[in-house]
C-alpha positions in Angstrom: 58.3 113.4 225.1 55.6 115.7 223.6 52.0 115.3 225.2 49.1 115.0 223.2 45.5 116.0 224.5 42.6 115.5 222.5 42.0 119.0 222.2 45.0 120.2 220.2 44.1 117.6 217.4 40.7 119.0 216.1 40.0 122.8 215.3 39.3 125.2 218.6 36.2 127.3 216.7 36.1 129.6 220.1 39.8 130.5 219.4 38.9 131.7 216.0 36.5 133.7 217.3 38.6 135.0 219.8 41.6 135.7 217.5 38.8 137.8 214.8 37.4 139.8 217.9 40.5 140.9 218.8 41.7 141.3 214.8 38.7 143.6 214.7 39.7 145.8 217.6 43.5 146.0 218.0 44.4 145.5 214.3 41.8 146.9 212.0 40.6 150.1 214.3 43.9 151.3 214.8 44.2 151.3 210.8 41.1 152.4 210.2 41.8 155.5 212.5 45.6 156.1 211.5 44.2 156.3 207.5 40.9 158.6 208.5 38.6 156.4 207.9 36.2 158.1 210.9 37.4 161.8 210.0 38.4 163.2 206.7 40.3 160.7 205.0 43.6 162.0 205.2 46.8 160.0 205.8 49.7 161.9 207.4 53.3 160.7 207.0 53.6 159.3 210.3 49.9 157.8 210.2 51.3 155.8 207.0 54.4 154.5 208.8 52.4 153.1 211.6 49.5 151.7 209.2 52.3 150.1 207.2 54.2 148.7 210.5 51.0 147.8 212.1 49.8 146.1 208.7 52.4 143.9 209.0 53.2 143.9 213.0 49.8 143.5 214.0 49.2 140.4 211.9 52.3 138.9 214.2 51.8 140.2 217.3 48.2 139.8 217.7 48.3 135.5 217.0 51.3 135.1 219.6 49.0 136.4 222.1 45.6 134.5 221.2 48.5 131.3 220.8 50.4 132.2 224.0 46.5 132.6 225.8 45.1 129.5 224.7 45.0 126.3 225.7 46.5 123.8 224.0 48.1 124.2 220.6 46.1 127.1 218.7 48.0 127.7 215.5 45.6 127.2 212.6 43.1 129.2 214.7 44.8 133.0 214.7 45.4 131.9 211.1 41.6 131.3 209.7 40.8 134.3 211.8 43.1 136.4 210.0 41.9 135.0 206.4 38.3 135.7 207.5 39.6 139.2 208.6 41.0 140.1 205.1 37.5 138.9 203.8 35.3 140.9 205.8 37.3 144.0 204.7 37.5 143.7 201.3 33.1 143.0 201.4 33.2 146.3 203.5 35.3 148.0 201.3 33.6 147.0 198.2 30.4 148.5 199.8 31.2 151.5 201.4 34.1 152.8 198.9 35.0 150.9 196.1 31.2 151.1 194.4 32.0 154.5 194.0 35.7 154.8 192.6 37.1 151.4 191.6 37.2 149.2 188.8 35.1 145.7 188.7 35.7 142.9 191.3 37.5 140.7 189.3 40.5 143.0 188.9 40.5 142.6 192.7 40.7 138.7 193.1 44.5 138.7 192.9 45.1 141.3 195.3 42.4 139.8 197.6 44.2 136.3 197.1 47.3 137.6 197.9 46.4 139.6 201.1 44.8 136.2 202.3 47.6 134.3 201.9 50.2 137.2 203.4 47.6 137.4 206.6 47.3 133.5 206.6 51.3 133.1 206.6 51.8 135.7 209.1 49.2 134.8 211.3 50.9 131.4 211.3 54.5 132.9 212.6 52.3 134.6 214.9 50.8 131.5 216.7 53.5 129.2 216.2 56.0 132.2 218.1 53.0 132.2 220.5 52.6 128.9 221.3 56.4 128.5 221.9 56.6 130.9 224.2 53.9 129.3 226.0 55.9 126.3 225.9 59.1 128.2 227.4 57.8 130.5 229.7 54.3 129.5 231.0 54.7 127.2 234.3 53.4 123.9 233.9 50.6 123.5 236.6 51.2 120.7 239.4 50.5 116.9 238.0 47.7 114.8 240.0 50.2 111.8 238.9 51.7 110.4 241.2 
C-alpha cells in the first residue's frame, strides 16, 4: 500500500527554492567559470567537455538530491526550479551580453522554449530517480502505531 500525507499532494514552494539555490551554485557557477565568464572568456577543450557534461549532468544530479533530501514526494519542485533557472539566465544574458552582439529577442523564444522544456524534463528524471532512491534506501523511522 502507498501512503499518502497531505503534504505530497499540494506544491512544496520551500523545495523550489531550495532546488534554485542550489541550481544557482552547483550548476550555473561551475559553467559560468568553466566558459570564462569571470576571466577572459575563453573556453578550453576540456572546459567545453565538462560545460557540456555538466549542462546535462547537472540538471540530473542536482534534483535527485533536493528529491532524495526532501520530505515527502518533491518532483514537480526541482522541475519549476529548473524552468525558473533557464529564465533567469536567458534575462541575464540578454542584459549583460546579448545587447551588445545578438540579434532581437524574438529569434530567441524557440531556443528559450526549448531549453525550458529540456531543463523541465530532466529535472523531472532527476527527482523522480531522487525520490526513488529515497524510497529504497532511506530507513523508514519507527511507527507510534501500535
Amino acid at each position: 500500500m502507498t501512503e499518502s500525507t497531505p503534504q505530497s499532494k499540494k506544491l512544496q514552494w520551500e523545495w523550489v527554492g531550495i532546488t534554485f539555490v542550489m541550481y544557482m551554485i552547483c550548476y550555473l557557477l561551475p559553467i559560468l567559470f568553466a566558459g570564462g565568464v569571470f576571466g577572459n572568456f575563453i573556453v578550453s577543450y576540456k572546459a567545453g567537455i565538462f560545460i557540456g557534461a555538466w549542462s546535462f549532468g547537472g540538471a540530473v544530479v542536482l534534483p535527485a538530491i533536493a528529491g532524495y533530501s526532501s520530505k515527502g514526494i518533491t518532483i514537480l519542485e526541482p522541475a519549476i526550479a529548473g524552468v525558473g533557472l533557464v529564465a533567469l539566465w536567458y534575462v541575464a544574458y540578454r542584459v549583460f551580453i546579448a545587447r551588445y552582439i545578438a540579434a532581437g529577442v524574438s529569434e530567441d523564444i524557440p531556443f528559450l522554449v526549448s531549453f525550458m522544456v529540456i531543463i523541465f524534463v530532466l529535472s523531472l528524471l532527476g527527482a523522480w530517480l531522487g525520490e526513488r532512491a529515497q524510497k529504497l534506501w532511506r530507513t523508514k523511522p519507527p511507527s507510534n502505531d501500535q
